[in-house]
C-alpha positions in Angstrom: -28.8 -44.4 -18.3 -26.6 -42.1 -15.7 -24.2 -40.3 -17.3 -20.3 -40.7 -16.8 -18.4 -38.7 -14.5 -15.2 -38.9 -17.0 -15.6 -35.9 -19.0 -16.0 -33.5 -15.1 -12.9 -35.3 -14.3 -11.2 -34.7 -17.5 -11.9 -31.1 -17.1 -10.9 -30.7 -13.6 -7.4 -32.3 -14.7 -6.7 -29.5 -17.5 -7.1 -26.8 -15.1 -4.2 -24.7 -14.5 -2.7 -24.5 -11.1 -2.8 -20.8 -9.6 0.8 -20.4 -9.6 0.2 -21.0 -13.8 -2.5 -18.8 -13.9 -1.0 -16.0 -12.4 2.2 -16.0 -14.0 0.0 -16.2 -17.9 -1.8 -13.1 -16.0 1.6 -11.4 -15.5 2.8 -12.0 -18.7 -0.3 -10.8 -20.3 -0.4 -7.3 -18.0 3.5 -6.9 -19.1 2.7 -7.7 -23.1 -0.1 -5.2 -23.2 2.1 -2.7 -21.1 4.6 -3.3 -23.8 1.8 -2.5 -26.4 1.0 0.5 -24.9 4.5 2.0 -24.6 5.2 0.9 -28.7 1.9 2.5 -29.8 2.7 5.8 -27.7 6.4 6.6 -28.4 7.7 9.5 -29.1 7.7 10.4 -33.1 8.9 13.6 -34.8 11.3 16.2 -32.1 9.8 15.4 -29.3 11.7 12.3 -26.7 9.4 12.1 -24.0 7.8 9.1 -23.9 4.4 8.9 -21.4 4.3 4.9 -20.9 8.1 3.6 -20.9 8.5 0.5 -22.2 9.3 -2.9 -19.2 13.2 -2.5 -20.3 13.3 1.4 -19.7 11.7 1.0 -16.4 14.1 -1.6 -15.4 17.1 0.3 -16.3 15.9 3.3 -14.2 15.7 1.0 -11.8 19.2 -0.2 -11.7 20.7 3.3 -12.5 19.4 4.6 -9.6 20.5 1.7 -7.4 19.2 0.2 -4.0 20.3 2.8 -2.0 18.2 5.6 -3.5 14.8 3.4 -3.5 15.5 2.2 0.5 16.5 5.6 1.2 13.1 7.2 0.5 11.0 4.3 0.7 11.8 3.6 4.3 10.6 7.0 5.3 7.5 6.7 3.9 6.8 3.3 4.9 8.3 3.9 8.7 5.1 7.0 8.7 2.6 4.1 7.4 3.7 1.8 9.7 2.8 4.5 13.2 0.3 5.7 11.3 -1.2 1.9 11.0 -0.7 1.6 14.1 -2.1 4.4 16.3 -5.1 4.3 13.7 -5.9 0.8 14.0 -5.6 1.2 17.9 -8.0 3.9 18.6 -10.6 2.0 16.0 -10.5 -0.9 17.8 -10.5 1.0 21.4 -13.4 2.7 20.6 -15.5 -0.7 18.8 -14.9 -2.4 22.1 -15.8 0.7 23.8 -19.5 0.7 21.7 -20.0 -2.8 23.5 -19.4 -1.4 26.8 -21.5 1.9 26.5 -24.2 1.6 23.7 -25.2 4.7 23.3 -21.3 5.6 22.1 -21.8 3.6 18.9 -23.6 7.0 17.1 -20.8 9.2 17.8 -18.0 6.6 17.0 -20.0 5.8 13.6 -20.5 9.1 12.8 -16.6 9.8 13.4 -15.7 7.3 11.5 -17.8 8.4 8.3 -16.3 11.5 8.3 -12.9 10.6 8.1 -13.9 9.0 5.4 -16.0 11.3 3.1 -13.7 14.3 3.9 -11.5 14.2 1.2 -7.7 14.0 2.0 -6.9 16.8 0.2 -8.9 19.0 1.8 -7.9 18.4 5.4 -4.0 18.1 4.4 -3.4 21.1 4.1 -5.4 21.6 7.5 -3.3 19.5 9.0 0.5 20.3 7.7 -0.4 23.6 9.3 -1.3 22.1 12.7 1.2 18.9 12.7 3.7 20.4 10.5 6.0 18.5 8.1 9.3 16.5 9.0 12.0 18.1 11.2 14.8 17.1 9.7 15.9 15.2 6.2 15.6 11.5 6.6 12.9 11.9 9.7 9.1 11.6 9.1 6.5 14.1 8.7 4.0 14.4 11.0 1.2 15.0 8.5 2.1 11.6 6.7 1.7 10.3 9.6 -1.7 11.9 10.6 -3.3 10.4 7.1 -1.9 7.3 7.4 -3.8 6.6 10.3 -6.7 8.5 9.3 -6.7 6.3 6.0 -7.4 2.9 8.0 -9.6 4.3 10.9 -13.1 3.7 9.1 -12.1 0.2 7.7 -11.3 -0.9 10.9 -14.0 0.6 13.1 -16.4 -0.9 10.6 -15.1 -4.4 10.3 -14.4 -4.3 13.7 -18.0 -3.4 14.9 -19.5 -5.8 12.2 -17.1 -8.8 14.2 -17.9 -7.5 17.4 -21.6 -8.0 16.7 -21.9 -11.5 15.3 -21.0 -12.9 18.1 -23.3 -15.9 19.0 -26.1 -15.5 21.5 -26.1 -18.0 23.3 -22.7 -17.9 23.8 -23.3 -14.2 25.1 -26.4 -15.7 27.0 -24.2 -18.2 28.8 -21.9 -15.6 30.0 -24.8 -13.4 31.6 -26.5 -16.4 33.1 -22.9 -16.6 35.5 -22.8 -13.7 36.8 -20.8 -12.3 33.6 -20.6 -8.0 32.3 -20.7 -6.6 29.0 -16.7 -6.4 29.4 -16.6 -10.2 30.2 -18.7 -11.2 27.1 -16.3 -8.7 24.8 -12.9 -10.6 26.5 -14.4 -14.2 26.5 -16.6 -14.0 23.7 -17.2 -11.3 21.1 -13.1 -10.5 20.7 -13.1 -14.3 19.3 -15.7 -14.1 17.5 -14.5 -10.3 15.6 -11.2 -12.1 14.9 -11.7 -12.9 11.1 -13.4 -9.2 10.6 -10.8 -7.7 12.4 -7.9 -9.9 10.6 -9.8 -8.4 7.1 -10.1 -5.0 8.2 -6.4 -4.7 9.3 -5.3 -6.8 6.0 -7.1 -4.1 4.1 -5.6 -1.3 6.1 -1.9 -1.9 4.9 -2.0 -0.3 1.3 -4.9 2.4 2.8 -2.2 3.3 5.1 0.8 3.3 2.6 -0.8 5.6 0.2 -2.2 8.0 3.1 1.8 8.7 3.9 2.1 9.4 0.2 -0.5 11.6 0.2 0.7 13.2 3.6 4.4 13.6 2.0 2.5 15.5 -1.2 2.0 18.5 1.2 5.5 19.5 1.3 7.5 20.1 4.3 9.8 16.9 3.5 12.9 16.3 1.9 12.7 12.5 1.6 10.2 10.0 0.9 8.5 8.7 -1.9 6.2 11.5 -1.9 8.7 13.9 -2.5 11.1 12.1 -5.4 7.7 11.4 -7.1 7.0 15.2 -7.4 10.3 15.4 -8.4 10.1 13.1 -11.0 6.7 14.2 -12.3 8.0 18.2 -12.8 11.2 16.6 -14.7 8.6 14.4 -17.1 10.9 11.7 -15.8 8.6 8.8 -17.2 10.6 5.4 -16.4 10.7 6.5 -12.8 7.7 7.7 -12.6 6.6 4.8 -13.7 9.6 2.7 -11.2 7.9 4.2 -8.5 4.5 2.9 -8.7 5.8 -0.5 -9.5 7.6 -0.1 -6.6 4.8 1.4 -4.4 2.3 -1.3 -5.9 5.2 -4.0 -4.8 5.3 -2.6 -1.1 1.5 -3.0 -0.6 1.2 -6.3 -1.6 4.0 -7.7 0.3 2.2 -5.7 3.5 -1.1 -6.9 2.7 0.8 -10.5 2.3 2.3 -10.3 5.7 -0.3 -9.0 7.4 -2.9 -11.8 6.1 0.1 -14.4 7.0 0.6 -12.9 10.6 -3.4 -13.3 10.9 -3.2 -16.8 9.8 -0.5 -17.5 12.3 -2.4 -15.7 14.8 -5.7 -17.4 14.2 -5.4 -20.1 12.0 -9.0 -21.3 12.6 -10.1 -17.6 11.5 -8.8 -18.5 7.9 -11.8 -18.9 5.1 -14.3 -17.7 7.8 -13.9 -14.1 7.5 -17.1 -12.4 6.6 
């Protein structure tokens, strides 16, 4: 006797839809939050309160207004953004350029495992003395900058090489057989085949970059930024904005991430699901 297929199908119909699932998993990240901010508040003399409750962070929010939150987060993401971009740019020059000359891909590999075992920290400070910090209040710093694009340069120079490689042979083969170069198979071949690597390793990128600039602002040598009202807030024991601010922060890399993977999927929309 086969069994029935009703009770698969009566299970399939009771599952949630994502959007349902992930508002229950926002709820239950803001009631444990909540929790947390009950079981930890202040007793006795003492008023400062290490987890704010949702309410406290919201307020901050709204008491500091718009202005203050664009004015210093669109410092710090306008020194992610070049540093994205520049750092993305010379990864993927130089994985096209391992295609071209082999014997490159050592140097470039080793290069990119550098920047990323050295820890930040240790090569800021390096660095705010070379680049130096921003030149006036309101302008970026050069040292944001610098990390920001040395955040993303591994990620991309790995996924990038990984893409660059899986192209198919024959397809390669084909291009040889006609007379094709190395440069002909990367344009007509391997840059197709990379895409959904390359789409990854830039998706990935966004928040890598966004915290680099933080870190780069930490240094000093900047008036405005999130990096500096963060310090700010942290010597105060200013708790709810603390707290606003890496809500805040969190918000920025997702919707970068978002738009990046969206752009990709507009780009390449026969990359999406295929991405290694």
């Amino acid at each position: 006797m086969l069994p029935a297929p009703a009770p698969t199908t009566e299970r399939r119909s009771r599952s949630l839809p994502p959007w349902a699932s992930g508002l229950i998993g926002i709820v239950g990240i803001v009631a444990v939050w909540w929790l947390i901010a009950l079981v930890t508040a202040p007793t006795g003399g003492t008023t400062y309160a290490p987890v704010p409750t949702p309410i406290q962070v919201a307020q901050t929010i709204a008491e500091d207004g718009p202005a203050f939150y664009w004015a210093n987060f669109s410092v710090t993401i306008g020194e992610a953004a070049v540093g994205y971009f520049w750092g993305n740019l010379i990864a993927l020059v130089l994985s096209a350029l391992v295609l071209i000359v082999p014997w490159l891909e050592g140097i470039v590999s080793q290069l990119a495992v550098v920047t990323y075992c050295v820890p930040i920290v240790a090569i800021g400070t390096l660095v705010l003395l070379i680049l130096g910090g921003s030149d006036a209040p309101g302008r970026p710093s050069d040292t944001a900058i610098f990390l920001a694009g040395l955040s993303v340069f591994f990620t991309t120079v790995v996924g990038s090489l990984l893409g660059l490689k899986a192209a198919d042979k024959a397809s390669l083969d084909v291009v040889t057989v006609y007379g094709g170069t190395k440069f002909t198979q990367l344009r007509k071949v391997r840059a197709i085949a990379a895409l959904p690597n390359i789409l990854s390793a830039l998706q990935i990128a966004v928040p890598a970059a966004f915290l680099g600039a933080i870190l780069g602002e930490y240094f000093g040598k900047i008036e405005t930024g999130v990096g500096p009202i963060l310090v700010a807030a942290q010597v105060s024991l200013n708790s709810p904005r603390v707290w606003a601010l890496f809500l805040l922060c969190a918000a920025v890399a997702l919707i970068g991430y978002g738009l990046v993977g969206l752009i990709g999927r507009l780009v390449a929309p026969w990359s999406s699901g295929k991405r290694a």
